[in-house]
PQR file with spaces between the fields and no chain letter, atoms N, CA, C, O and H, PARSE charges and radii, in Angstrom:
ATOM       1  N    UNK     1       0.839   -1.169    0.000 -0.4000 1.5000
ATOM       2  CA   UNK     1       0.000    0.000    0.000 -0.0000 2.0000
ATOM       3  C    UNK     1       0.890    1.241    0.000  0.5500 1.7000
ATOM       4  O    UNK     1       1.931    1.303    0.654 -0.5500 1.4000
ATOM       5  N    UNK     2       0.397    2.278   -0.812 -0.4000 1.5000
ATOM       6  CA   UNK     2       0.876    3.765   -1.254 -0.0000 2.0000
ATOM       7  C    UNK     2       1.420    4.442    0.028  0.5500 1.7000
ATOM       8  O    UNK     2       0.765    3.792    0.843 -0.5500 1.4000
ATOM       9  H    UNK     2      -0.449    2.227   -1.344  0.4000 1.0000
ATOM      10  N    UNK     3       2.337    5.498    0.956 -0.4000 1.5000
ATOM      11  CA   UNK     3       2.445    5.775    1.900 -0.0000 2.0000
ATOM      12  C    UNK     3       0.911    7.143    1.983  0.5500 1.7000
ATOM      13  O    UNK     3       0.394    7.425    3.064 -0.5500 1.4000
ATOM      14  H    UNK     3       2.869    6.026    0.294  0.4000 1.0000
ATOM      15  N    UNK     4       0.534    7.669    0.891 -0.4000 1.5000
ATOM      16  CA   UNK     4      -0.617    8.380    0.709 -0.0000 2.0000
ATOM      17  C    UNK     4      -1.761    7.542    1.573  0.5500 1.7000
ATOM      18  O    UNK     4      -2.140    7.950    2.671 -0.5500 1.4000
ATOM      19  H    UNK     4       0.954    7.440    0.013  0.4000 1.0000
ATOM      20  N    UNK     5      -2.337    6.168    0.882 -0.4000 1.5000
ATOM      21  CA   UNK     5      -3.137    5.423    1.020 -0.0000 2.0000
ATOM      22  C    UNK     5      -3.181    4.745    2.701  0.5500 1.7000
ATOM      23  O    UNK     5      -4.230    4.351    3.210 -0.5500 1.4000
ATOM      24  H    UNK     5      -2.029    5.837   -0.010  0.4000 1.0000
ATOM      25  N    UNK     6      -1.586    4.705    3.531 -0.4000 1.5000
ATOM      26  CA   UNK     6      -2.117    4.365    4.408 -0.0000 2.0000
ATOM      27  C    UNK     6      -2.364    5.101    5.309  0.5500 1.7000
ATOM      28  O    UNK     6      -2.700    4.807    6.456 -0.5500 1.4000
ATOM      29  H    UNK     6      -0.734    5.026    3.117  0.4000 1.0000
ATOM      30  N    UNK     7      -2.102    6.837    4.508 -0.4000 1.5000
ATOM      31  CA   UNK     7      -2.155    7.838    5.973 -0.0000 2.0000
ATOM      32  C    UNK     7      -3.909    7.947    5.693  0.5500 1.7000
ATOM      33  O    UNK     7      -4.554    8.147    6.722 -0.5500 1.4000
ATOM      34  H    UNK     7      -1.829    7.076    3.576  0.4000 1.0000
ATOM      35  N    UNK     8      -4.606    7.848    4.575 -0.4000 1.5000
ATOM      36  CA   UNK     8      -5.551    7.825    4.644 -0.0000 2.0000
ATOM      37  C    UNK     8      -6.473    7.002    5.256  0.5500 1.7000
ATOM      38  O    UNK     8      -7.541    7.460    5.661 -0.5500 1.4000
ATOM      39  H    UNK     8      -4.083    7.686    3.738  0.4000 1.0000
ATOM      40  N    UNK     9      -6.088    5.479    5.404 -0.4000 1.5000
ATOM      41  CA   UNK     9      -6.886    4.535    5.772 -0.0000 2.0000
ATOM      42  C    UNK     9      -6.694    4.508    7.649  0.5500 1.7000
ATOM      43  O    UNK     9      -7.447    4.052    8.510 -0.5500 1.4000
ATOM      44  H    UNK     9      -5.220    5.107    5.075  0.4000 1.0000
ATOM      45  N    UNK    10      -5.030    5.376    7.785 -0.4000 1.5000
ATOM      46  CA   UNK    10      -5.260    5.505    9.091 -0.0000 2.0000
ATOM      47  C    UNK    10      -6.035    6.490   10.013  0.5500 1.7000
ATOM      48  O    UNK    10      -6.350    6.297   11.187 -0.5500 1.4000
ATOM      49  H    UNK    10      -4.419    5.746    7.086  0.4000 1.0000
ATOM      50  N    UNK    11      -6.315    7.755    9.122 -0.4000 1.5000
ATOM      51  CA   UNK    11      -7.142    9.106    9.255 -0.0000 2.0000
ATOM      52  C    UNK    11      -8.804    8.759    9.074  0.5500 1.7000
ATOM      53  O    UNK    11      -9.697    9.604    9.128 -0.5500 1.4000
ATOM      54  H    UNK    11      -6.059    7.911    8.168  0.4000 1.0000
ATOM      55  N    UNK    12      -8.985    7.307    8.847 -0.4000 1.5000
ATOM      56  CA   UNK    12     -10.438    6.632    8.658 -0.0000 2.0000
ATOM      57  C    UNK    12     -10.702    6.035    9.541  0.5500 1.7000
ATOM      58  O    UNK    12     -11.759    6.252   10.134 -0.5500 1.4000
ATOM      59  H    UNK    12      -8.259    6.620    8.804  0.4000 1.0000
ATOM      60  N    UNK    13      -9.933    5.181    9.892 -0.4000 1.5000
ATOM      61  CA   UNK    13      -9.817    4.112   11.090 -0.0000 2.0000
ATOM      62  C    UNK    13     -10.191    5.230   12.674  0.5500 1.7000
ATOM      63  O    UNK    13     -10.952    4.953   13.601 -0.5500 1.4000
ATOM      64  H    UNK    13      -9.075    5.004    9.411  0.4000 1.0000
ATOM      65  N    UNK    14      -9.159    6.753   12.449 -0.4000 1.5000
ATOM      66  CA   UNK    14      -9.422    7.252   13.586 -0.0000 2.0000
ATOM      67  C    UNK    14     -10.435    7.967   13.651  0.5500 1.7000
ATOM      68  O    UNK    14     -10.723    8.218   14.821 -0.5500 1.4000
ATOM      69  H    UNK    14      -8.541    6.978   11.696  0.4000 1.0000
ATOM      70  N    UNK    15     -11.095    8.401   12.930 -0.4000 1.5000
ATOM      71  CA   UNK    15     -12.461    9.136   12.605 -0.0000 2.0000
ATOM      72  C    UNK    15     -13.688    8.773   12.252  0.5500 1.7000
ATOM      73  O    UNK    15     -14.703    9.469   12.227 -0.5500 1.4000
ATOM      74  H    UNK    15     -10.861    8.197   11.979  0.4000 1.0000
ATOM      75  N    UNK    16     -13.501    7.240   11.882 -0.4000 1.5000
ATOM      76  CA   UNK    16     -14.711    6.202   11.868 -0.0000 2.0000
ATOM      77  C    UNK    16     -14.521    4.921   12.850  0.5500 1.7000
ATOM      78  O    UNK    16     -14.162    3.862   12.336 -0.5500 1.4000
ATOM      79  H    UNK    16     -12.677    6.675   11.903  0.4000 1.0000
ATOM      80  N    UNK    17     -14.720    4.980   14.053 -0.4000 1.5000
ATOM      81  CA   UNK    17     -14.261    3.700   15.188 -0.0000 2.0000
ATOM      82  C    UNK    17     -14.611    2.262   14.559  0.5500 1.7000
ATOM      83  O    UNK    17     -14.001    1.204   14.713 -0.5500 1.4000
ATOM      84  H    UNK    17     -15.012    5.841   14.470  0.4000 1.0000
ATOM      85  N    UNK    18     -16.015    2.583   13.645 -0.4000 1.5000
ATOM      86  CA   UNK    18     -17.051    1.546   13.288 -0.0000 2.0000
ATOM      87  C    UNK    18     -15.834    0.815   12.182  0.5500 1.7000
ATOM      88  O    UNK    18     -15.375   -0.324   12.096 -0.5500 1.4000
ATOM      89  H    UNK    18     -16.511    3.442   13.520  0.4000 1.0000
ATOM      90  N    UNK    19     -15.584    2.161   11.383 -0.4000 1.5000
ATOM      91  CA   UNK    19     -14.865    1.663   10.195 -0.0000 2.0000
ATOM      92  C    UNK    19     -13.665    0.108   11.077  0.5500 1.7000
ATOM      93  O    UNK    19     -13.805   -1.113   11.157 -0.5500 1.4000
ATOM      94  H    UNK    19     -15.957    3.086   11.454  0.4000 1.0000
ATOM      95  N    UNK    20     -12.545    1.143   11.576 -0.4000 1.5000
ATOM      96  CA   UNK    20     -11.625    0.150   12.447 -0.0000 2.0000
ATOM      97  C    UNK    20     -11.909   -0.937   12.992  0.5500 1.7000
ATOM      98  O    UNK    20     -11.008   -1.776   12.976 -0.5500 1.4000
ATOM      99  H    UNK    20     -12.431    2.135   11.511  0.4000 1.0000
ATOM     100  N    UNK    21     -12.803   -1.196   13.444 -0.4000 1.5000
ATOM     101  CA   UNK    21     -13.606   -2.497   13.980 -0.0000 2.0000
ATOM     102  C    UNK    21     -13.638   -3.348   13.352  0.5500 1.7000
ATOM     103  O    UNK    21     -13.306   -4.517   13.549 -0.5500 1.4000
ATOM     104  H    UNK    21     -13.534   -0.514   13.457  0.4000 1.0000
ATOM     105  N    UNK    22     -14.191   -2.671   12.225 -0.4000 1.5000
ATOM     106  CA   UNK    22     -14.341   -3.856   10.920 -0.0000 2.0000
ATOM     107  C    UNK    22     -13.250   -4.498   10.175  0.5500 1.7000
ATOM     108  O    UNK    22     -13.123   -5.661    9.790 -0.5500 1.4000
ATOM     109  H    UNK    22     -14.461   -1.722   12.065  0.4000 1.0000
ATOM     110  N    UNK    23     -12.152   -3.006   10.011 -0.4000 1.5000
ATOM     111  CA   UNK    23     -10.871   -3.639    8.968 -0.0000 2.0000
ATOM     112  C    UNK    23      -9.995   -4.357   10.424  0.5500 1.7000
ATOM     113  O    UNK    23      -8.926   -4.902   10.152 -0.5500 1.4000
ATOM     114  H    UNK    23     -12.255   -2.061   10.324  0.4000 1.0000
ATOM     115  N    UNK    24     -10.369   -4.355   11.687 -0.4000 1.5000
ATOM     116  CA   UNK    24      -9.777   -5.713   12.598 -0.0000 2.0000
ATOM     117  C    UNK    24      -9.861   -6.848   12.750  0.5500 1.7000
ATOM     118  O    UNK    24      -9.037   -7.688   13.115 -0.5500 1.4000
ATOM     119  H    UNK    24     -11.238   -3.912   11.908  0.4000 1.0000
ATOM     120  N    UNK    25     -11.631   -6.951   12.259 -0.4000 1.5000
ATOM     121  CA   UNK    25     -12.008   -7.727   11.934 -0.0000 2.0000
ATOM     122  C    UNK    25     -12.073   -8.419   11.158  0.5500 1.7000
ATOM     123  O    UNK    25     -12.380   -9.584   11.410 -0.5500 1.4000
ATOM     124  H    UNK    25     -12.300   -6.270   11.962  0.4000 1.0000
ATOM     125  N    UNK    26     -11.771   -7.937    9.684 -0.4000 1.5000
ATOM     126  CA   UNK    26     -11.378   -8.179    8.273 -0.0000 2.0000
ATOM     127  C    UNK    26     -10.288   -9.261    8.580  0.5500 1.7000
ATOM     128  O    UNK    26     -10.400  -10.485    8.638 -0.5500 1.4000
ATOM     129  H    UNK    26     -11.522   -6.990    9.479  0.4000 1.0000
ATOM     130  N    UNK    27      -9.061   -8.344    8.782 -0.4000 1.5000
ATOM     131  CA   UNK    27      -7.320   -8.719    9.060 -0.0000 2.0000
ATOM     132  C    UNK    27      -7.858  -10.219   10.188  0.5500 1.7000
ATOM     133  O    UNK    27      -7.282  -11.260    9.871 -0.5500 1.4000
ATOM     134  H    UNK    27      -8.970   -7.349    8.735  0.4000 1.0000
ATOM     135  N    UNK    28      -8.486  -10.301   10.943 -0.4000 1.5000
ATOM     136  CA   UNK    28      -8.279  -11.262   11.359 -0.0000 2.0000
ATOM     137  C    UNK    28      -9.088  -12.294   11.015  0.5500 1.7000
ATOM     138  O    UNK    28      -8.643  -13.384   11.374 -0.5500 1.4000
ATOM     139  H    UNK    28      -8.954   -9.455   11.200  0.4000 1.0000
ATOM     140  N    UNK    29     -10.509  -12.335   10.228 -0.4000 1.5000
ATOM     141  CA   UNK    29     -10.996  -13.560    9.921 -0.0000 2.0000
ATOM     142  C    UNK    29      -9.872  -13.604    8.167  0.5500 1.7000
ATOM     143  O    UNK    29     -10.279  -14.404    7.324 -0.5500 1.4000
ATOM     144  H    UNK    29     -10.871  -11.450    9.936  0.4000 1.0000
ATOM     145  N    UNK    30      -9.295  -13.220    8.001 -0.4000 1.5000
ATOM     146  CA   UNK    30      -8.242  -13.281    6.767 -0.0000 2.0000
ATOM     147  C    UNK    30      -6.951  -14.697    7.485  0.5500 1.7000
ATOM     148  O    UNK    30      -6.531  -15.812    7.178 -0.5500 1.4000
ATOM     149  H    UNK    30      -8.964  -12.570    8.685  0.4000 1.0000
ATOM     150  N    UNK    31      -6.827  -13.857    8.362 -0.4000 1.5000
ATOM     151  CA   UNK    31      -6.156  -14.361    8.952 -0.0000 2.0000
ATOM     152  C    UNK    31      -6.593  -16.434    8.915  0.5500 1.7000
ATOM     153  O    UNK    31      -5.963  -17.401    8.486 -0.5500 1.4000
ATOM     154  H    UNK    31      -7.168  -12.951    8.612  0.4000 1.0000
ATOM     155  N    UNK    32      -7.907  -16.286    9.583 -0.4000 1.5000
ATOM     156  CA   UNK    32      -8.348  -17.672    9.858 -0.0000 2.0000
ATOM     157  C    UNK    32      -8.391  -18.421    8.633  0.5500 1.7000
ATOM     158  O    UNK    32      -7.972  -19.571    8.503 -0.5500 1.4000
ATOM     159  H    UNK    32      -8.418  -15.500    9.932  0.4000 1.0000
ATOM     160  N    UNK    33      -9.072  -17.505    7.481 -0.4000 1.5000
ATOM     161  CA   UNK    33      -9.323  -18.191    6.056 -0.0000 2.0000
ATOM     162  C    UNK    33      -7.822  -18.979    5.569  0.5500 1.7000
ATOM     163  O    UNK    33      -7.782  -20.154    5.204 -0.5500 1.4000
ATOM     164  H    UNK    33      -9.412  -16.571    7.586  0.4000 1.0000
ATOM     165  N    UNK    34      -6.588  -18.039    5.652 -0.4000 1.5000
ATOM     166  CA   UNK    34      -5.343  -18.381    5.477 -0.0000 2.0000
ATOM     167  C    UNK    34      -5.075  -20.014    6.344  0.5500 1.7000
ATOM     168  O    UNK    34      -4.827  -20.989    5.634 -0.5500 1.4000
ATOM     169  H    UNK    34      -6.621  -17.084    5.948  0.4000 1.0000
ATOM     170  N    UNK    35      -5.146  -20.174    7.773 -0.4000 1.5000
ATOM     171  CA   UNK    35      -4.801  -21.124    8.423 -0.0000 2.0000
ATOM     172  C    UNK    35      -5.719  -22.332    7.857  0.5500 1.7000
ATOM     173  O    UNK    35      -5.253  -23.469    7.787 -0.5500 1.4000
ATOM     174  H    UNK    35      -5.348  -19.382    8.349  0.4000 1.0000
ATOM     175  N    UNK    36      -6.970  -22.052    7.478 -0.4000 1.5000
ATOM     176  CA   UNK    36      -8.022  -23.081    6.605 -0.0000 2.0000
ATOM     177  C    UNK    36      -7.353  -23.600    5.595  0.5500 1.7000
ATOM     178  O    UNK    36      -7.147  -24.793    5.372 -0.5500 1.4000
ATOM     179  H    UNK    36      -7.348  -21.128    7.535  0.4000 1.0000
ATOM     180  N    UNK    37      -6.983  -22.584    4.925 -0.4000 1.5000
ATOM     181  CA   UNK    37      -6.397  -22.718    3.585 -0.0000 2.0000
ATOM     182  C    UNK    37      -5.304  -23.613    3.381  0.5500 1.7000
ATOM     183  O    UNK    37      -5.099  -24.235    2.339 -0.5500 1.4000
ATOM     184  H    UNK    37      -7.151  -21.614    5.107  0.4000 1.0000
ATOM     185  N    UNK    38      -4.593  -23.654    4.441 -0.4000 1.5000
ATOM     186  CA   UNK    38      -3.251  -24.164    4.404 -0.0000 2.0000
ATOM     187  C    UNK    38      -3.067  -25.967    4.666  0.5500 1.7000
ATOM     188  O    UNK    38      -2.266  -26.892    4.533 -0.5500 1.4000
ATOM     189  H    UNK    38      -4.759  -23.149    5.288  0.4000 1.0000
ATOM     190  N    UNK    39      -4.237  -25.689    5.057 -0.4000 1.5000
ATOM     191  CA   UNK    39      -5.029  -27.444    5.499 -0.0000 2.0000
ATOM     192  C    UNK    39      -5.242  -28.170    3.889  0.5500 1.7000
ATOM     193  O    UNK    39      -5.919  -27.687    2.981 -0.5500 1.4000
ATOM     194  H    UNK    39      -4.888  -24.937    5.165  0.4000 1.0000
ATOM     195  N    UNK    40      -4.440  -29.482    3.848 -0.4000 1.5000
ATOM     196  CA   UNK    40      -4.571  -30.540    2.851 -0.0000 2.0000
ATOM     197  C    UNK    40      -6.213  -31.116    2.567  0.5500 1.7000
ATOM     198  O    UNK    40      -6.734  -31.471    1.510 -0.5500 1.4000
ATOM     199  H    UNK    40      -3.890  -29.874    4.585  0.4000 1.0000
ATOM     200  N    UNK    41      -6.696  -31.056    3.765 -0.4000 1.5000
ATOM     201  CA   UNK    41      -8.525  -31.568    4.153 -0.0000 2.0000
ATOM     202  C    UNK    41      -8.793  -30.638    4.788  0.5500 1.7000
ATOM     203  O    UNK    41      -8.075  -29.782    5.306 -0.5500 1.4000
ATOM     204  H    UNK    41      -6.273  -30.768    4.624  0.4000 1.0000
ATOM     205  N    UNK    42     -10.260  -30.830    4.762 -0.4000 1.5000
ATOM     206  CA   UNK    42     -11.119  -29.785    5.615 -0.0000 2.0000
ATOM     207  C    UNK    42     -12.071  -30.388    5.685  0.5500 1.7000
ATOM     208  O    UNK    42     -12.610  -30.840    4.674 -0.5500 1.4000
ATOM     209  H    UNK    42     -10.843  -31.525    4.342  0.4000 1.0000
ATOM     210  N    UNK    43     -12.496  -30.548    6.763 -0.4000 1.5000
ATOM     211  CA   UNK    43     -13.478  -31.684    7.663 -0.0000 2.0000
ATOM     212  C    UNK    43     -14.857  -30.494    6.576  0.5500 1.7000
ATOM     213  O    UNK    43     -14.776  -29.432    5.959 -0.5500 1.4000
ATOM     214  H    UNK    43     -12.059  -30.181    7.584  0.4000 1.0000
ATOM     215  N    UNK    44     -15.985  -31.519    6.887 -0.4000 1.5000
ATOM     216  CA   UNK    44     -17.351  -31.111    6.364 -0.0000 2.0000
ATOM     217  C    UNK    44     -17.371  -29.603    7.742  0.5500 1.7000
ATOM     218  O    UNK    44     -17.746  -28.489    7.376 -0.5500 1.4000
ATOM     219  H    UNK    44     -16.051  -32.382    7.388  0.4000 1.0000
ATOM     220  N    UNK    45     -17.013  -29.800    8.929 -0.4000 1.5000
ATOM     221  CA   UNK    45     -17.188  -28.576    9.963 -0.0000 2.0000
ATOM     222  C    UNK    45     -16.510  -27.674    9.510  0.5500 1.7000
ATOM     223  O    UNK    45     -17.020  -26.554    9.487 -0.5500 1.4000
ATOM     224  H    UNK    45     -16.709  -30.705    9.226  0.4000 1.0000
ATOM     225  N    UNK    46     -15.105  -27.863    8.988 -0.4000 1.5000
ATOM     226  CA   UNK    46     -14.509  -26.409    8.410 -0.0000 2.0000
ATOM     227  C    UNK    46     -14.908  -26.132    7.527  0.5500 1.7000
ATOM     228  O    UNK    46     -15.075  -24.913    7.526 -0.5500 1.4000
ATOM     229  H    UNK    46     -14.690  -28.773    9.007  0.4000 1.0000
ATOM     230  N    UNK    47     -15.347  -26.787    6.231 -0.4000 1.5000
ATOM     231  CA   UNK    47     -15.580  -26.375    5.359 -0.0000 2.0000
ATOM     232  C    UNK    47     -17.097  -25.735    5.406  0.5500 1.7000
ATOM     233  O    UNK    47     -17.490  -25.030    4.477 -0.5500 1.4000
ATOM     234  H    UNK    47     -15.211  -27.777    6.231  0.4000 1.0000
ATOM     235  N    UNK    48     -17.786  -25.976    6.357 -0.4000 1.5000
ATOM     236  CA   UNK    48     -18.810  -24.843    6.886 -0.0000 2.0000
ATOM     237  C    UNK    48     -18.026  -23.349    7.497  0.5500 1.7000
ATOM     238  O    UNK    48     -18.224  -22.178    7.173 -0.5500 1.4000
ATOM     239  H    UNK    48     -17.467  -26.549    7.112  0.4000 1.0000
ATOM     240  N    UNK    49     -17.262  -23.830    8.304 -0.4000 1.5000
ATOM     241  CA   UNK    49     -16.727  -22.745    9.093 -0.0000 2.0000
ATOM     242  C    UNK    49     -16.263  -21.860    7.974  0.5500 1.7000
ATOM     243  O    UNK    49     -16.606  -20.679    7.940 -0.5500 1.4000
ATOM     244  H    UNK    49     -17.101  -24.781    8.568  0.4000 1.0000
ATOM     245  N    UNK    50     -15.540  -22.362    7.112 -0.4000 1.5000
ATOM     246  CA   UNK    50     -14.895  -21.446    5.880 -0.0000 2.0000
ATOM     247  C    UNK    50     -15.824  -20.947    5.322  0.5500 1.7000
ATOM     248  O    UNK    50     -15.707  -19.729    5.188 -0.5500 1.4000
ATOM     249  H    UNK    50     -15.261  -23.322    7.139  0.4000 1.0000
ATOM     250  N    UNK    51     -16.821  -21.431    4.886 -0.4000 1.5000
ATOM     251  CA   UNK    51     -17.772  -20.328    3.980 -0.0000 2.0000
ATOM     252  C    UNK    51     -18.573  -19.619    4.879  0.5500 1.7000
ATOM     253  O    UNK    51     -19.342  -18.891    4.251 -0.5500 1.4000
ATOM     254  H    UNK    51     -16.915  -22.421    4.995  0.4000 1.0000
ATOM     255  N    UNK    52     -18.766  -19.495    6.547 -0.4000 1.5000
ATOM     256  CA   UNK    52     -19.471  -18.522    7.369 -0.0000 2.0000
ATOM     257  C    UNK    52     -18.127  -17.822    7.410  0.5500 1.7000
ATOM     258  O    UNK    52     -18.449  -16.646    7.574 -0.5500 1.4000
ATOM     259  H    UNK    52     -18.142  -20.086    7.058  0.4000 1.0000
ATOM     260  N    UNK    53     -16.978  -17.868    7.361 -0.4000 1.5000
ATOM     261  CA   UNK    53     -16.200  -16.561    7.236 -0.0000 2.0000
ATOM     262  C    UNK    53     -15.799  -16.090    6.208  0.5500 1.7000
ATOM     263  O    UNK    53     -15.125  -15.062    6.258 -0.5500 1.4000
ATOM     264  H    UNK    53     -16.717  -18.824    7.228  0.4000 1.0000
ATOM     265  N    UNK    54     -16.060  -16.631    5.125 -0.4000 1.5000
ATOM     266  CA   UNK    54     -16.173  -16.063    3.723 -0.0000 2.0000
ATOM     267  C    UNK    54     -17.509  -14.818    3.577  0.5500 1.7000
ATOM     268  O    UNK    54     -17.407  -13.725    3.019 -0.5500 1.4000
ATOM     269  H    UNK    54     -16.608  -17.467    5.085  0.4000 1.0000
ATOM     270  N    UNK    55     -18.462  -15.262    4.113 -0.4000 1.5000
ATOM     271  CA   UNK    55     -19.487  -14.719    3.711 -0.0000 2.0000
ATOM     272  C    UNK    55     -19.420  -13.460    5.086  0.5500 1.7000
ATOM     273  O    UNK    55     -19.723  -12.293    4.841 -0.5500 1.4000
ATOM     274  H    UNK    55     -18.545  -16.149    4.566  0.4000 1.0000
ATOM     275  N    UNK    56     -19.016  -13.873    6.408 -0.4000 1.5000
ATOM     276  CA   UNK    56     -18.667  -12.290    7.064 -0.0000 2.0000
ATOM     277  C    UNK    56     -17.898  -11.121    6.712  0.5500 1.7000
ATOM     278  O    UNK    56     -18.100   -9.908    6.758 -0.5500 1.4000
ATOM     279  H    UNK    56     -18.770  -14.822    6.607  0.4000 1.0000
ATOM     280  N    UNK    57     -16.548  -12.193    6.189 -0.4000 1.5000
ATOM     281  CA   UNK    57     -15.362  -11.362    5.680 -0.0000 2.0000
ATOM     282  C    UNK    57     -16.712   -9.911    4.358  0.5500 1.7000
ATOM     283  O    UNK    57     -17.097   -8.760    4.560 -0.5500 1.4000
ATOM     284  H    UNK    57     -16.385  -13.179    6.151  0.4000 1.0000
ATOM     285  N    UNK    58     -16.923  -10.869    3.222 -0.4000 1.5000
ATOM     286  CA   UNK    58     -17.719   -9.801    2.539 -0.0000 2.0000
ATOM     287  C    UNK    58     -18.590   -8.959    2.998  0.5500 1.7000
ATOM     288  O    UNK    58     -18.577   -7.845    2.474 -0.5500 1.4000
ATOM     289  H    UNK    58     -16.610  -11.805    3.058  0.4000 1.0000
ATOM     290  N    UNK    59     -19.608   -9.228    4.109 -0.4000 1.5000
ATOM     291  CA   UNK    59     -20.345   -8.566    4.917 -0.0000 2.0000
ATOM     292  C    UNK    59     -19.333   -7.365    5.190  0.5500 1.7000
ATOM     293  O    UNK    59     -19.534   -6.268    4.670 -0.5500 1.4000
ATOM     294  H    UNK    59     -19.618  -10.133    4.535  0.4000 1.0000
ATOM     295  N    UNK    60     -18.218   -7.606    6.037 -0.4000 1.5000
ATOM     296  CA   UNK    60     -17.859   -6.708    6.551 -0.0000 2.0000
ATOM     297  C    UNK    60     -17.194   -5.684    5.597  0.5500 1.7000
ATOM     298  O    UNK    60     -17.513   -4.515    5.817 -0.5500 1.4000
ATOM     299  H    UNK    60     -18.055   -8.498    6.460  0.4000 1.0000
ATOM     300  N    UNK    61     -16.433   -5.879    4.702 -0.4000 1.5000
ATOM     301  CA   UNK    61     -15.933   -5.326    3.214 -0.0000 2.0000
ATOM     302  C    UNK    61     -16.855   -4.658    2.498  0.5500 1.7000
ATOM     303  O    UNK    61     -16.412   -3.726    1.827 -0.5500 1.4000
ATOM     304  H    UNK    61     -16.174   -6.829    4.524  0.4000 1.0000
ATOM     305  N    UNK    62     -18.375   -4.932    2.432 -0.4000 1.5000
ATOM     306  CA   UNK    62     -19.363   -4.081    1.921 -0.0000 2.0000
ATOM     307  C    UNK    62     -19.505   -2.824    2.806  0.5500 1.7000
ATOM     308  O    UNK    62     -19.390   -1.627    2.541 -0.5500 1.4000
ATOM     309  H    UNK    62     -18.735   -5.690    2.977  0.4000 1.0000
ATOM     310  N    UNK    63     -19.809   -3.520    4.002 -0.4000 1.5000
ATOM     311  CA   UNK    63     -19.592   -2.434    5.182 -0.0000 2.0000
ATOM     312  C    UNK    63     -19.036   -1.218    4.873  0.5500 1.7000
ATOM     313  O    UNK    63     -19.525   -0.112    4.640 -0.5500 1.4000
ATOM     314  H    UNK    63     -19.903   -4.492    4.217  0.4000 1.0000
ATOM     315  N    UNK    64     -17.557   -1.782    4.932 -0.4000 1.5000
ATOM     316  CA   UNK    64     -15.976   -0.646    5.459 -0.0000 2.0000
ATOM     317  C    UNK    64     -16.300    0.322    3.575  0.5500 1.7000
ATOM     318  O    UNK    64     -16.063    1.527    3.502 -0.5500 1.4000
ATOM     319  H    UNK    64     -17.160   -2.681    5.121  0.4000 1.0000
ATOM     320  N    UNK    65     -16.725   -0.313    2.554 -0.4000 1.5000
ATOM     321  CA   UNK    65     -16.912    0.374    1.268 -0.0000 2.0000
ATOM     322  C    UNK    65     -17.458    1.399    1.402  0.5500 1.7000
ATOM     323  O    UNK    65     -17.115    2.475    0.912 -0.5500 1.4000
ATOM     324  H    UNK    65     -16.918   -1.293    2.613  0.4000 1.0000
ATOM     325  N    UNK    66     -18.687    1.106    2.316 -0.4000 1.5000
ATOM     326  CA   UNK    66     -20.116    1.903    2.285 -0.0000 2.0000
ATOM     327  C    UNK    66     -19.605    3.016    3.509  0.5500 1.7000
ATOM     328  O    UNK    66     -19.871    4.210    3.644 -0.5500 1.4000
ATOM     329  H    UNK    66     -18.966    0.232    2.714  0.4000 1.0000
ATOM     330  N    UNK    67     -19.039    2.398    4.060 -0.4000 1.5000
ATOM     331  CA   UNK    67     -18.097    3.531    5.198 -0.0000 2.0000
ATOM     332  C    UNK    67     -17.349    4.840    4.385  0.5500 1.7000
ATOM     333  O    UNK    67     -17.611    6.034    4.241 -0.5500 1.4000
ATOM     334  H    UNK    67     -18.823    1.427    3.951  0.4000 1.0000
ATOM     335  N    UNK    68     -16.404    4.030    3.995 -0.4000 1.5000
ATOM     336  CA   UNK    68     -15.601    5.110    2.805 -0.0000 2.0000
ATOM     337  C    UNK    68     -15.884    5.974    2.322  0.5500 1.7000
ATOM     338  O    UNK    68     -15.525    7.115    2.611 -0.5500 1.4000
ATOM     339  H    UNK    68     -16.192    3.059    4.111  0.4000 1.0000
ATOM     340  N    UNK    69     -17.100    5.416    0.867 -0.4000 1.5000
ATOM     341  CA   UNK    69     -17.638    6.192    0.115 -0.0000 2.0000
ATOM     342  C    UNK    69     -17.895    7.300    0.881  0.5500 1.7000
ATOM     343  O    UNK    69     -17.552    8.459    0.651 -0.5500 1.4000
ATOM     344  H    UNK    69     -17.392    4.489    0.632  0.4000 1.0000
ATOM     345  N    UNK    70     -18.735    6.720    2.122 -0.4000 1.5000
ATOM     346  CA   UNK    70     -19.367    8.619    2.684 -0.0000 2.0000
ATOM     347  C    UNK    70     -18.311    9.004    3.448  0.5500 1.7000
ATOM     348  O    UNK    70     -18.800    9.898    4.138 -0.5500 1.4000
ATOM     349  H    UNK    70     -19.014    5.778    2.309  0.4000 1.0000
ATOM     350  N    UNK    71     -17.353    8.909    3.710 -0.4000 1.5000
ATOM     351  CA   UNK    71     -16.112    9.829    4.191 -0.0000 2.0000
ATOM     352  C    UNK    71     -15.620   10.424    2.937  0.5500 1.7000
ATOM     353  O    UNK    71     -15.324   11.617    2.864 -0.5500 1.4000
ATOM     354  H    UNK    71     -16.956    8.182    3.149  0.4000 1.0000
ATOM     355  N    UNK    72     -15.544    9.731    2.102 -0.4000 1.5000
ATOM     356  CA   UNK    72     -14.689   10.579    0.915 -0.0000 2.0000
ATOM     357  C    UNK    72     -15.580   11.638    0.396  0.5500 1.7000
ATOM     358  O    UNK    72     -15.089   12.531   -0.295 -0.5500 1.4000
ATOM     359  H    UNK    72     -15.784    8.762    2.162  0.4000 1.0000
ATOM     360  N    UNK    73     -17.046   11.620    0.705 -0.4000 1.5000
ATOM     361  CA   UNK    73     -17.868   12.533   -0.066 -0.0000 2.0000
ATOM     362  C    UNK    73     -17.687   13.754    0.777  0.5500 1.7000
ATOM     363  O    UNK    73     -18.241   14.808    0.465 -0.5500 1.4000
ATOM     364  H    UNK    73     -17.445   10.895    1.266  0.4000 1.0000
């Protein structure tokens, strides 16, 4: 990331709490998807577990978008 881009995303994070919450939240179910990922098998339970954090991860990414947009406006 741009040194522009992260003074911005850090000037978001401190002026939108909601925003920050979310990109913590992001970074860390990323995090989990990665340790899934890295697995040869994935029991029928992870492979549930993986697509309920697939589908938060986007939840929350629509979110932090819809956050943005109206900061940048």
């Amino acid at each position: 990331m741009e040194g522009q881009d992260l003074a911005s995303l850090q000037q978001l994070c401190d002026e939108r709490p909601r925003f920050r919450l979310l990109f913590e939240e992001h970074l860390l179910l990323e995090k989990q998807l990665t340790m899934l990922d890295q697995k040869p098998h994935l029991t029928p339970e992870e492979e549930l577990e993986r697509k309920k954090i697939q589908k938060l991860k986007l939840a929350g990414k629509d979110e932090m978008e819809h956050i943005k947009r109206e900061w940048t406006q």
